[in-house]
C-alpha positions in Angstrom: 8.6 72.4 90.3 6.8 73.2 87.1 8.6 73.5 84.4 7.8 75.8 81.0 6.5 74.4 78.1 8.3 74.0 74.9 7.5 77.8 73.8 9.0 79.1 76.6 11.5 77.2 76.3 11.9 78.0 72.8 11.6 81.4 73.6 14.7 81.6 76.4 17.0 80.0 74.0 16.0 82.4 71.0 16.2 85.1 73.5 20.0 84.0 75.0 20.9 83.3 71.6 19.8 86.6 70.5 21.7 88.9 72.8 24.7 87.0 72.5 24.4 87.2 68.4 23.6 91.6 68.9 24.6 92.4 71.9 27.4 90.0 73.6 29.7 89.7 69.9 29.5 93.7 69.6 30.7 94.7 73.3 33.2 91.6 73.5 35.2 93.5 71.1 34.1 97.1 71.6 34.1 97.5 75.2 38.2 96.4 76.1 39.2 98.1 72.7 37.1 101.6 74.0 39.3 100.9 77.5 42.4 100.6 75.8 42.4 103.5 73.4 41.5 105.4 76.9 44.6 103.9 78.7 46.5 105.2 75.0 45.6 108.3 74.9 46.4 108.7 78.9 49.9 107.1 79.0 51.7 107.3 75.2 53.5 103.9 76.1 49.8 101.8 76.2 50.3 102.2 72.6 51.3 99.6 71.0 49.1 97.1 73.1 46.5 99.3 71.6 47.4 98.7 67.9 47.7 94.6 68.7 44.5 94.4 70.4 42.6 96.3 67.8 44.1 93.6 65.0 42.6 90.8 67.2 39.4 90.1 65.6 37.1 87.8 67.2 37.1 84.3 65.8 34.6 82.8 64.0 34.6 79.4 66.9 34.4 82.4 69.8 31.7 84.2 67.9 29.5 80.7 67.3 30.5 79.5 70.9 29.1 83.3 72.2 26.3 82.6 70.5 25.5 79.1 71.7 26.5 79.4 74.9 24.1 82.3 75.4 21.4 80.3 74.1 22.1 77.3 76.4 22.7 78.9 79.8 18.8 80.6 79.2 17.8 77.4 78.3 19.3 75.4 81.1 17.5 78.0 83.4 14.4 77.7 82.1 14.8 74.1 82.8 15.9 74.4 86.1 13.3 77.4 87.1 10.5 77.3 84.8 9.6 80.5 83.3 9.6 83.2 86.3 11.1 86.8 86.6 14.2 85.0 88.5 15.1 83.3 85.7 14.4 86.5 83.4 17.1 88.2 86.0 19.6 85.1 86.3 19.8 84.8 82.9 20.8 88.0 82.3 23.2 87.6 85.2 25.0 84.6 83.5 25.0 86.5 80.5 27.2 89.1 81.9 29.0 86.3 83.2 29.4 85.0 79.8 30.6 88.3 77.9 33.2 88.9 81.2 34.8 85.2 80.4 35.0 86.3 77.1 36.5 89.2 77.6 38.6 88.3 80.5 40.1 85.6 78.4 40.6 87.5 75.5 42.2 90.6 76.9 42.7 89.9 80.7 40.3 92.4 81.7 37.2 92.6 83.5 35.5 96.0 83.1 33.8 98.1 85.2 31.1 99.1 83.1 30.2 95.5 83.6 30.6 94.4 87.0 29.2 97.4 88.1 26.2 97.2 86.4 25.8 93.4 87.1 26.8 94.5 91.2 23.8 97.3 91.2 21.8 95.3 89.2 21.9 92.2 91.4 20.8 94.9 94.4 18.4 96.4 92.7 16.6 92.6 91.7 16.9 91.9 95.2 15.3 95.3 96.7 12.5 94.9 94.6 11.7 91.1 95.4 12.2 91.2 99.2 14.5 92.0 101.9 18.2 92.9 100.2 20.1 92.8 104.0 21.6 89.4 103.1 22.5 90.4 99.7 24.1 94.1 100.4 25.9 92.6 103.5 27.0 89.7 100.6 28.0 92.6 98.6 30.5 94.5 100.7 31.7 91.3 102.8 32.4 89.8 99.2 34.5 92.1 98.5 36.3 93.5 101.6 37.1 90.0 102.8 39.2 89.3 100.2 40.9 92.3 100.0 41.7 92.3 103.7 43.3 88.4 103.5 45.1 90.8 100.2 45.8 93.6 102.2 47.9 91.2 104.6 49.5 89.2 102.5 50.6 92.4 100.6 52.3 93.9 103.8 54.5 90.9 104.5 55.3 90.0 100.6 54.6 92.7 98.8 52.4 91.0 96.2 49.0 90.7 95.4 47.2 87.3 95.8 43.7 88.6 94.5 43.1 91.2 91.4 40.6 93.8 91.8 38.3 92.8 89.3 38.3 89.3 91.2 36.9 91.5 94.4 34.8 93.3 92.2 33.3 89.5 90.9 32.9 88.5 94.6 30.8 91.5 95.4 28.4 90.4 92.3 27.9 87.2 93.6 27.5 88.5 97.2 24.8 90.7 95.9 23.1 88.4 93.5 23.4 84.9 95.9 23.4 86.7 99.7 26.4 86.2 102.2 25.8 83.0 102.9 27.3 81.8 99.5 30.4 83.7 99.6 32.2 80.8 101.5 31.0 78.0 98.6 32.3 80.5 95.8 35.8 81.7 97.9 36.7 77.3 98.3 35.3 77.0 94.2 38.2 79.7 93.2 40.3 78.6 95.8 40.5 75.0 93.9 39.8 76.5 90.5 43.0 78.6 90.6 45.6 75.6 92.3 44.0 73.1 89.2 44.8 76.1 86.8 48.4 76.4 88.4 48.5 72.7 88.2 48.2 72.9 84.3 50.2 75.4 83.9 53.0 73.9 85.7 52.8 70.7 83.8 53.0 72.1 80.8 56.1 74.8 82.4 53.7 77.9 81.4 54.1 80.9 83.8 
């Protein structure tokens, strides 16, 4: 595999460190805060999560670890790829990636706006570089398998094991990686989420 030269190089990490300077710092903070004056002005007692979130600014470690981050993961593609449209598109698929973690950390949300766009956008990429079967049957599969292990576990406990903006991430991932990657990504949160209920259960956190 050929890989770039150094101005290409150059070029993906001013580019990911670019958008996450203008475009990843602004909707980090305006995107949840737009949902939750929405959810406010729907129901009167969203309120006064409204008026906290809004006097959360974002840090300046976040806004320099948005900002570098950005810059590396086009970098570290470039590496890995060389300078191609697929790593044009999976750059800006990790940096969708990278404003949801943001996000999802700061205000436990994971938009729509987003994943949708990342889930058509990943289809769209596909259609338009070769056959898309694999990658809308990796779509809808990872989504509705999922939420039918969900569904079941629902009727017999009455609780939810999956969010819907965790179905919502496998169906990106279906759409940008194919079917054939949904098992690999359902064991990685699998073990992601027992370590993460590890820690928190050593340091007695709920």
């Amino acid at each position: 595999m050929t890989l770039p030269d150094i101005p290409h190089l150059f070029a993906y990490a001013l580019a990911g460190g670019g958008i996450g300077a203008f475009v990843l710092l602004p909707w980090s903070r305006s995107i949840p805060l737009d949902l939750h004056r929405a959810w406010a002005f729907d129901h009167q007692n969203y309120q006064p999560l409204l008026t906290q979130t809004a006097q959360l600014p974002l840090s300046k470690a976040t806004r320099i670890a948005i900002i570098i981050g950005a810059a590396l993961m086009c970098l570290g593609m470039a590496l890995a790829l060389g300078a191609s449209l697929d790593t044009a598109a999976l750059c800006m698929l990790l940096l969708g990636w990278l404003l949801l973690t943001v996000i999802n950390l700061r205000h436990e949300l994971l938009p729509d706006r987003i994943m949708l766009a990342l889930l058509w956008l990943g289809l769209l990429y596909r259609a338009l570089t070769g056959p898309a079967s694999d990658y809308v049957l990796g779509a809808a599969s990872g989504y509705l398998a999922p939420w039918l292990v969900t569904a079941i576990v629902r009727s017999k406990t009455g609780r939810d094991i999956v969010g819907y903006g965790d179905l919502k991430a496998f169906a990106v991932a279906g759409a940008w990686f194919g079917w054939a990657a949904l098992p690999t990504l359902y064991a990685t949160f699998l073990i992601t989420v027992l370590l993460m209920m590890g820690v928190f259960a050593l340091r007695g956190a709920h």
